[in-house]
C-alpha positions as semicolon CSV with decimal commas, in nm:
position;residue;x (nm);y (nm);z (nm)
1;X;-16,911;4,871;-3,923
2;X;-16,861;5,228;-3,814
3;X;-17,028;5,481;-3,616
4;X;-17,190;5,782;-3,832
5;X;-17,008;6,047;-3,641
6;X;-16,621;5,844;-3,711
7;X;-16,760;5,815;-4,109
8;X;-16,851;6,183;-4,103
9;X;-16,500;6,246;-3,937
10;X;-16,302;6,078;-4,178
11;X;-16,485;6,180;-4,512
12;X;-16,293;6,462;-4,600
13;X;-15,955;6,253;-4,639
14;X;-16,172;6,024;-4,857
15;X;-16,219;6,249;-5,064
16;X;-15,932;6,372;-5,006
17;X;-15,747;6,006;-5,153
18;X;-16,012;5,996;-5,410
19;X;-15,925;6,305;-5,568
20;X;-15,575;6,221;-5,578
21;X;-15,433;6,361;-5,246
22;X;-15,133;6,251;-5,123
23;X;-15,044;6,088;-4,784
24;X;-14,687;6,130;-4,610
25;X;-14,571;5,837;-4,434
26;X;-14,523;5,846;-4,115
27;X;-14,398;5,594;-3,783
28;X;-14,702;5,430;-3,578
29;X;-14,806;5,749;-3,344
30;X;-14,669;5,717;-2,960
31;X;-15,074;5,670;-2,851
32;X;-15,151;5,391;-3,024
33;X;-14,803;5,147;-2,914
34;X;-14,865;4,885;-2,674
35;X;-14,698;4,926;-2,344
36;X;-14,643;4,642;-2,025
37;X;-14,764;4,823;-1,760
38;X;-14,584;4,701;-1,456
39;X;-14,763;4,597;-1,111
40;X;-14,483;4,682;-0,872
41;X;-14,356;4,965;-1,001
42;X;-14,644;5,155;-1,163
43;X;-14,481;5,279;-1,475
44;X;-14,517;5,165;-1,868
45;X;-14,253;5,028;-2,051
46;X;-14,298;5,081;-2,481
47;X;-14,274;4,740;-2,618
48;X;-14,128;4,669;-2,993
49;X;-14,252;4,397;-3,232
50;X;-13,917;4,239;-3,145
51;X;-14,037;3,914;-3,052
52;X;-13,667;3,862;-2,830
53;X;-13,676;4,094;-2,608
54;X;-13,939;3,908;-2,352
55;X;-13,794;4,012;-2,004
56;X;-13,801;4,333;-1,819
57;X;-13,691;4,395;-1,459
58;X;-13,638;4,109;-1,227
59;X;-13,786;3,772;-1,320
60;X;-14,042;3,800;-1,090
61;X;-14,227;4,100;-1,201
62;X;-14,546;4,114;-1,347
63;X;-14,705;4,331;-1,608
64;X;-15,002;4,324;-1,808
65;X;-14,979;4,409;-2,162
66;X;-15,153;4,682;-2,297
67;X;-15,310;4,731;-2,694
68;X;-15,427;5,077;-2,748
69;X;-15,764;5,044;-3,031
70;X;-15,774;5,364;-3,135
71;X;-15,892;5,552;-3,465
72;X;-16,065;5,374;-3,764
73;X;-16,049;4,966;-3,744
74;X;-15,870;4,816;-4,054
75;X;-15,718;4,512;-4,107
76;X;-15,376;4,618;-4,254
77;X;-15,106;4,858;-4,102
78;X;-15,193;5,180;-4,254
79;X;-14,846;5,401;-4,444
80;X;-15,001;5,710;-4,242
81;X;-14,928;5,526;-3,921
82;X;-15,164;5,344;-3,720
83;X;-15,146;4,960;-3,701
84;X;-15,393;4,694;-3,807
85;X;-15,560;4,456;-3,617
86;X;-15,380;4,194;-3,803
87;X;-15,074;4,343;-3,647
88;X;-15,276;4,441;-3,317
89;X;-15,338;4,079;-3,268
90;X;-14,988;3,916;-3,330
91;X;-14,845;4,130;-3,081
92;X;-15,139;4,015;-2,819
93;X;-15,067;3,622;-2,901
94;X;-14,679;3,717;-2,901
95;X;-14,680;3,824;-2,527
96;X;-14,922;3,624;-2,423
97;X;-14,677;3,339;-2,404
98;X;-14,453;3,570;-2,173
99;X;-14,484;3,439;-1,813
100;X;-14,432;3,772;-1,654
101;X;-14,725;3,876;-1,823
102;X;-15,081;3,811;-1,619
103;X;-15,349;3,920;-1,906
104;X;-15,440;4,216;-2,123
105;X;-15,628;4,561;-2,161
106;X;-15,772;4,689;-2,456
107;X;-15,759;5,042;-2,429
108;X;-16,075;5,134;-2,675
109;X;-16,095;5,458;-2,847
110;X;-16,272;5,391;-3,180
111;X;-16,636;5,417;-3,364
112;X;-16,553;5,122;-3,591
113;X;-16,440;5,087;-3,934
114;X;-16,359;4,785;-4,184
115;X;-16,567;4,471;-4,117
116;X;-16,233;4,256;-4,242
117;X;-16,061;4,415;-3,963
118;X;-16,303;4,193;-3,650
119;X;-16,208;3,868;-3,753
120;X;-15,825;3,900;-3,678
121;X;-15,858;4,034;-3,302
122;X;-16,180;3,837;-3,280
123;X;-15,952;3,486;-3,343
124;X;-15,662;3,649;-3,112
125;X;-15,854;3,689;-2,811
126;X;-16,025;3,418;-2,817
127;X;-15,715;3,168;-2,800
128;X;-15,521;3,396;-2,565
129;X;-15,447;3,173;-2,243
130;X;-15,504;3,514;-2,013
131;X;-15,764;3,729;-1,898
132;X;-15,824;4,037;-2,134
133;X;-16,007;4,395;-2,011
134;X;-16,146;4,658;-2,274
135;X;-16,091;4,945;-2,109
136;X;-16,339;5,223;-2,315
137;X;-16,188;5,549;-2,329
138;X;-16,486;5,772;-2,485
139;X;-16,618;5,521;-2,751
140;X;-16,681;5,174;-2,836
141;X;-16,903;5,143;-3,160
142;X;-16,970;4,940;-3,425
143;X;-16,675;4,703;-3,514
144;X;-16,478;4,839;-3,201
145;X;-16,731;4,703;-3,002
146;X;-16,749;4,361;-3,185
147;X;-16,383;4,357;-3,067
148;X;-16,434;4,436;-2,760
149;X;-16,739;4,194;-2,698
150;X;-16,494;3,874;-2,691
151;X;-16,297;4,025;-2,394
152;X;-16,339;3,876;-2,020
153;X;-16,467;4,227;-1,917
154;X;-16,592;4,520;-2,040
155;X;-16,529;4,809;-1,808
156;X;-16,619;5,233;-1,962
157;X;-16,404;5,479;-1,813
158;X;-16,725;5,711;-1,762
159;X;-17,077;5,735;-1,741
160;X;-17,099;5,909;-2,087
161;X;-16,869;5,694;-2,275
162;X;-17,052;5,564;-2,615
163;X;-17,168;5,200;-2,631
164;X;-17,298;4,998;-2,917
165;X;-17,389;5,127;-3,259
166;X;-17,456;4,703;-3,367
167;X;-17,477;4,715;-3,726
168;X;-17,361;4,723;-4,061
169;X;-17,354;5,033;-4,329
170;X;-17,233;5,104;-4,659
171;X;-17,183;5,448;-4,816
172;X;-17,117;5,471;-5,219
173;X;-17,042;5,778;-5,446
174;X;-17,023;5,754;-5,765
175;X;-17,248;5,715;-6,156
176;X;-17,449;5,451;-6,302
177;X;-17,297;5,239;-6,539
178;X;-17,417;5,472;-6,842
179;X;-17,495;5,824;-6,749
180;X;-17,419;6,156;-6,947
181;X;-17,232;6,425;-6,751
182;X;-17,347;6,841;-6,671
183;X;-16,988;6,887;-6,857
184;X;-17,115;6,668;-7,207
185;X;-16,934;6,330;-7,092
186;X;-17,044;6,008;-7,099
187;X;-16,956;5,754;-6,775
188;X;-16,990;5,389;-6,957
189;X;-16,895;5,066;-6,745
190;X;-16,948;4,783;-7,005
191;X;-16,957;4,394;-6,897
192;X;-16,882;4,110;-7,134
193;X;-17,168;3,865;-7,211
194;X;-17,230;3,607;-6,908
195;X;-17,088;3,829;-6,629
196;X;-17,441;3,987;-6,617
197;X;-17,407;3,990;-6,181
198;X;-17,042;4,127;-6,183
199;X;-17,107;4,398;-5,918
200;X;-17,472;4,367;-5,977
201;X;-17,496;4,487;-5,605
202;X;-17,320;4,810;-5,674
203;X;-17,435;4,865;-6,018
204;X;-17,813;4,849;-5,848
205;X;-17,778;5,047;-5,529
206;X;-17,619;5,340;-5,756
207;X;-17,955;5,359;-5,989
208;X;-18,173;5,330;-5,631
209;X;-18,254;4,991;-5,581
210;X;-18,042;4,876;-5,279
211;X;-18,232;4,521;-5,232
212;X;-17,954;4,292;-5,320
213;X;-17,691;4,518;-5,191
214;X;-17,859;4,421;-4,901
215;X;-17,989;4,079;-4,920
216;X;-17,620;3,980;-5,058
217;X;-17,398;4,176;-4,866
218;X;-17,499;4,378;-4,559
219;X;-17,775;4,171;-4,386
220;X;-17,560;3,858;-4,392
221;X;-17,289;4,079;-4,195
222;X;-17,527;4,245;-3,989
223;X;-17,657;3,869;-3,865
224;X;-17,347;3,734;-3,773
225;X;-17,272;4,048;-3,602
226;X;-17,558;4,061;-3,367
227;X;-17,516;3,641;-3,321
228;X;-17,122;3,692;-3,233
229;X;-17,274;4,004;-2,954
230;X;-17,502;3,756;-2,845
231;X;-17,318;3,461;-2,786
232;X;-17,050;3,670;-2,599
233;X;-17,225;3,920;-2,436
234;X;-17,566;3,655;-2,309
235;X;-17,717;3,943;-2,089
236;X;-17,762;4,162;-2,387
237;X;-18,145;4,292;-2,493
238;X;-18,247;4,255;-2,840
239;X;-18,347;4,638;-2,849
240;X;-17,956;4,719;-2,811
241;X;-17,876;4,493;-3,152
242;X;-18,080;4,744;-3,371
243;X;-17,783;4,971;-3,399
244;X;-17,867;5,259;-3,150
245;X;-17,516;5,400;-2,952
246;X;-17,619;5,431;-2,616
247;X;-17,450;5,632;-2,252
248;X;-17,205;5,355;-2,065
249;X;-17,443;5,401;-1,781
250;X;-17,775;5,297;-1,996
251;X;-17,610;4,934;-2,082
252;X;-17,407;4,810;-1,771
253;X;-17,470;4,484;-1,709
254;X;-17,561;4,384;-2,107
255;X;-17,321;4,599;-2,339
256;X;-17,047;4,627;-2,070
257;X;-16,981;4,521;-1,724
258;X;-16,889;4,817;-1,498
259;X;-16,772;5,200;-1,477
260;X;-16,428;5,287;-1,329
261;X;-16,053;5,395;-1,402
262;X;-15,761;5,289;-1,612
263;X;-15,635;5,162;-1,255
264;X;-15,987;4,997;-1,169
265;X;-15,931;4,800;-1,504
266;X;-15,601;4,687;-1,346
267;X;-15,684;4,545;-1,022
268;X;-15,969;4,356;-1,269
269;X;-15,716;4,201;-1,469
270;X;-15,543;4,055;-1,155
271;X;-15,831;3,980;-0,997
272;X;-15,962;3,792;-1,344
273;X;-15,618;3,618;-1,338
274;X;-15,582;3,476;-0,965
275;X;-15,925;3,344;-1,055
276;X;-15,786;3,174;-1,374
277;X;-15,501;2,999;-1,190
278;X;-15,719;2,878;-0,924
279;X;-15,944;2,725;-1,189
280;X;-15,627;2,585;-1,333
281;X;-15,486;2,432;-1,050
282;X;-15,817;2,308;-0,947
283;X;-15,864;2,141;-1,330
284;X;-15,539;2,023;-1,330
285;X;-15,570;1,845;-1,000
286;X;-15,883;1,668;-1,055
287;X;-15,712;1,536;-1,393
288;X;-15,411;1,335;-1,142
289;X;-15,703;1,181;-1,021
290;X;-15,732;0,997;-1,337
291;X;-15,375;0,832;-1,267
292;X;-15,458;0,599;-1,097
293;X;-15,114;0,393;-1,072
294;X;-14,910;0,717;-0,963
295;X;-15,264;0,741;-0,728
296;X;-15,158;0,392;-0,628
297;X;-14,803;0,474;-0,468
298;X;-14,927;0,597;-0,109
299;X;-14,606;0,883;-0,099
300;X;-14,721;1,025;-0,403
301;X;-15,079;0,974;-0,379
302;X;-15,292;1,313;-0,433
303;X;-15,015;1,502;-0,635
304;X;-15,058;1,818;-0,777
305;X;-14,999;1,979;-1,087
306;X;-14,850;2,362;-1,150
307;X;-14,834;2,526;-1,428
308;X;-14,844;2,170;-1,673
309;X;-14,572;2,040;-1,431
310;X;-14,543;1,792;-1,135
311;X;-14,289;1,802;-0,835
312;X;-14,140;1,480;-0,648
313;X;-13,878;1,468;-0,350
314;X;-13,666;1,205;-0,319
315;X;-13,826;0,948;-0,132
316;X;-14,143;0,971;-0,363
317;X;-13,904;0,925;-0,682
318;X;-13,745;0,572;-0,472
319;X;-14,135;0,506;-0,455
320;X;-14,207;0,541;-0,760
321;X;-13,892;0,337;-0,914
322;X;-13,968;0,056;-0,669
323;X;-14,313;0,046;-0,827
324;X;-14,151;0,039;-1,167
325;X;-13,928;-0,252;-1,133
326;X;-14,182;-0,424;-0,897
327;X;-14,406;-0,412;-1,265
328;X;-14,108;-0,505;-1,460
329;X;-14,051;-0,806;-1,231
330;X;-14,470;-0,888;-1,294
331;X;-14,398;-0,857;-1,691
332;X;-14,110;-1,128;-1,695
333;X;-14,305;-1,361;-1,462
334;X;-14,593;-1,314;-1,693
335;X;-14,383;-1,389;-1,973
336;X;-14,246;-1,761;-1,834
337;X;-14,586;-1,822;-1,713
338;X;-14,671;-1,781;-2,032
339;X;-14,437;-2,028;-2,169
340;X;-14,489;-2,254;-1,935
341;X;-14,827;-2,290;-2,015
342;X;-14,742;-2,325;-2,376
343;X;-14,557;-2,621;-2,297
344;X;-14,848;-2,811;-2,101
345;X;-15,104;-2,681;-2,363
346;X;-14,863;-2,910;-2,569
347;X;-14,848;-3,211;-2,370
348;X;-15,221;-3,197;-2,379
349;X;-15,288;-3,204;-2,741
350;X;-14,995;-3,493;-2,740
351;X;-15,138;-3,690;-2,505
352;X;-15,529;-3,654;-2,702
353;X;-15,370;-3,698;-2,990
354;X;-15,285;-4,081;-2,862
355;X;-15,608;-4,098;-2,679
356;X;-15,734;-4,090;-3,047
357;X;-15,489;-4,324;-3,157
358;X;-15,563;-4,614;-2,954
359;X;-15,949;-4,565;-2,955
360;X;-15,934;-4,564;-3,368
361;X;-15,739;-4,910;-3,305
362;X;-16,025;-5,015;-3,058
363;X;-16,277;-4,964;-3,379
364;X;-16,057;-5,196;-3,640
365;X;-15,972;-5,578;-3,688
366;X;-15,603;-5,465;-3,499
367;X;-15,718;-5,396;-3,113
368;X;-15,452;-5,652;-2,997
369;X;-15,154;-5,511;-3,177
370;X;-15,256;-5,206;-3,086
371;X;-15,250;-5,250;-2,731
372;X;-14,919;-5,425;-2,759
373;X;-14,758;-5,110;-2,886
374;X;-14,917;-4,894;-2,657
375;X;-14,758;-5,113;-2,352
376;X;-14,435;-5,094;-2,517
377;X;-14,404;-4,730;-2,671
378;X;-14,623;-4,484;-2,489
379;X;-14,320;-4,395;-2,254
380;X;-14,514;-4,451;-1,916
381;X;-14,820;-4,239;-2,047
382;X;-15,020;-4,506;-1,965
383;X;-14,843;-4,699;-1,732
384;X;-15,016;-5,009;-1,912
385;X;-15,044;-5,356;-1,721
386;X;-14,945;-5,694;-1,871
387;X;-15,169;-5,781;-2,104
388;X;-15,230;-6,189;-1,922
389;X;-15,394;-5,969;-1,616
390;X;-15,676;-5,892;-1,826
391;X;-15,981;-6,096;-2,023
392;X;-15,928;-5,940;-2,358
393;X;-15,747;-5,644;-2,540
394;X;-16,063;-5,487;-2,536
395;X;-16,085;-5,468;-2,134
396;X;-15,726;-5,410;-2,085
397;X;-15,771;-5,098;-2,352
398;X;-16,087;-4,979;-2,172
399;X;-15,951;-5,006;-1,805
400;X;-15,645;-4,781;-1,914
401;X;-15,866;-4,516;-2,124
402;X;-16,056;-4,484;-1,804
403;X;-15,749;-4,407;-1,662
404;X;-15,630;-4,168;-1,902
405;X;-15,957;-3,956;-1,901
């Protein structure tokens, strides 16, 4: 996913590293480290990939952090210097936890590169908690602007700055597998029986037929690329996803937001945070509404919440204890209510239990004795009557079963 103009750019030092050319090693250049740019006093500060050092100045400063994109996208830090995104987007999660910092620029200087390279700023930005700016210094193309199309805003530094270049290329040099050389050599790639579509892509494109290089490898790209553009960037025209690079001032309002300076991008990140806490603190609010016992308490009704964290004074913590041992007190009532009722639900079933009793005895040849033993044993249940008071057993039974019921 690069511009033709980067490719062309950095074709020599292919070739270069093809034909054997070696590379020094150098220290990541002094453009391309991040830097907190500070909102009271106007300077930079260099930042390390020490993970420690998190505070700068007083406490109550503020910076935004700043990751320069600059040069040919890859994925992996590069022994010539530049950084990859891989390590590009650690260091944006890393200070993104850092509460003196408000959100992020992207300063963009780049026609592209490696498609591997999208995925790891792509996932970065996209879980940062803070507003992020791309800033475009001159050029944002190809997998550059893929990056760039997850930010909050996309704001060009000029009117001629490049914009777009949406699609995928690939550029091969080499032989076909069997071809005989203007020197009298032979180039032979042989594959073993059953590996017939090892590099079948390549193998084809090189004799002239790029179909399934294609179909297999660059349309799929290409489609996700122009769905990710789309779903981030809605405004966006399907003319400007057919890979054309287009002037910053053709595409505001689809490809990019707005036109102004490295200090205009500033004053966007602030403005994109004091928006972001507002919409916290309003969120965050309207969840407390969802306690409803704390709701309950009128001292503490209506709280608010800052930052994941809720203040009381003194007088609303005495509330709020009073209301926990006023529930505590509720709990142990319930609980000897509970056994109370127990007991009763026992005396019940006791008492039907002889209800039973003494209506089987009504049914059998033993009604008299029966009765009899319910006048002597059944402990006042029944406060029974003599039995002389009465015509029969039977009477004397049903009078007292009346009773009972």
């Amino acid at each position: 996913m690069i511009h033709p103009d980067a490719a062309s750019a950095y074709y020599p030092l292919l070739r270069g590293a093809l034909s054997g050319m070696e590379f020094m090693k150098e220290p990541e250049p002094e453009d391309n480290k991040p830097f907190l740019m500070s909102l009271s006093h106007s300077n930079k500060i260099i930042v390390t990939d020490e993970p420690g050092r998190m505070n700068y100045g007083d406490e109550n400063d503020q910076f935004i952090f700043v990751t320069p994109l600059k040069g040919t996208v890859l994925k992996h830090d590069a022994e010539c210097g530049p950084r990859g995104t891989r390590t590009l987007a650690s260091r944006m999660s890393t200070w993104d936890k850092n509460k003196q910092v408000i959100g992020h620029i992207i300063v963009t200087e780049s026609g592209g590169g490696q498609a591997a390279g999208v995925p790891e700023m792509a996932d970065a930005i996209s879980n940062l908690t803070k507003p992020v700016v791309a800033w475009i210094d001159g050029m944002s193309a190809s997998a550059a602007y893929y990056i760039n199309s997850y930010c909050s805003h996309i704001m060009a530094s000029r009117a001629t700055d490049q914009i777009g270049c949406i699609g995928t290329l690939i550029q091969l040099h080499g032989f076909p597998k069997f071809a005989k050389l203007d020197d009298g050599s032979v180039v032979a790639r042989i594959y073993a029986d059953g590996a017939d579509e090892k590099n079948e892509e390549f193998e084809k494109a090189l004799e002239g037929n790029f179909t399934l290089i294609k179909e297999r490898l660059l349309n799929p790209h290409n489609e996700q690329f122009k769905a990710d553009v789309r779903s981030n960037r809605t405004a966006v025209l399907d003319e400007q996803l057919k890979g054309r690079t287009y002037n910053a001032s053709d595409v505001v309002g689809t490809l990019i937001d707005s036109i102004g300076s490295f200090e205009d991008a500033i004053q966007k990140v602030i403005e994109l945070s004091n928006s972001t806490k507002n919409n916290s603190k309003s969120n965050n609010s309207k969840k407390m509404e969802q306690l409803t016992n704390l709701n309950n308490i009128e001292s503490v009704r209506d709280f608010e919440v800052t930052e994941g964290q809720a203040s009381f004074n003194e007088q609303q913590l005495q509330d709020i204890e009073s209301a926990l041992a006023a529930g505590t007190q509720a709990a142990s009532q319930v609980v000897t209510l509970t056994s109370e009722n127990n007991t009763l639900r026992n005396d019940v079933t006791a008492r039907d239990n002889r209800i039973a009793e003494l209506e089987a005895a009504l049914a059998g040849d033993g009604a008299h004795a029966a009765v009899e033993s319910a006048a002597v044993n059944t402990d006042g249940i029944l406060n029974p009557k003599p039995v002389d008071e009465f015509q029969s057993a039977k009477e004397f039974c049903e009078n007292h079963l009346k009773s009972v019921k």
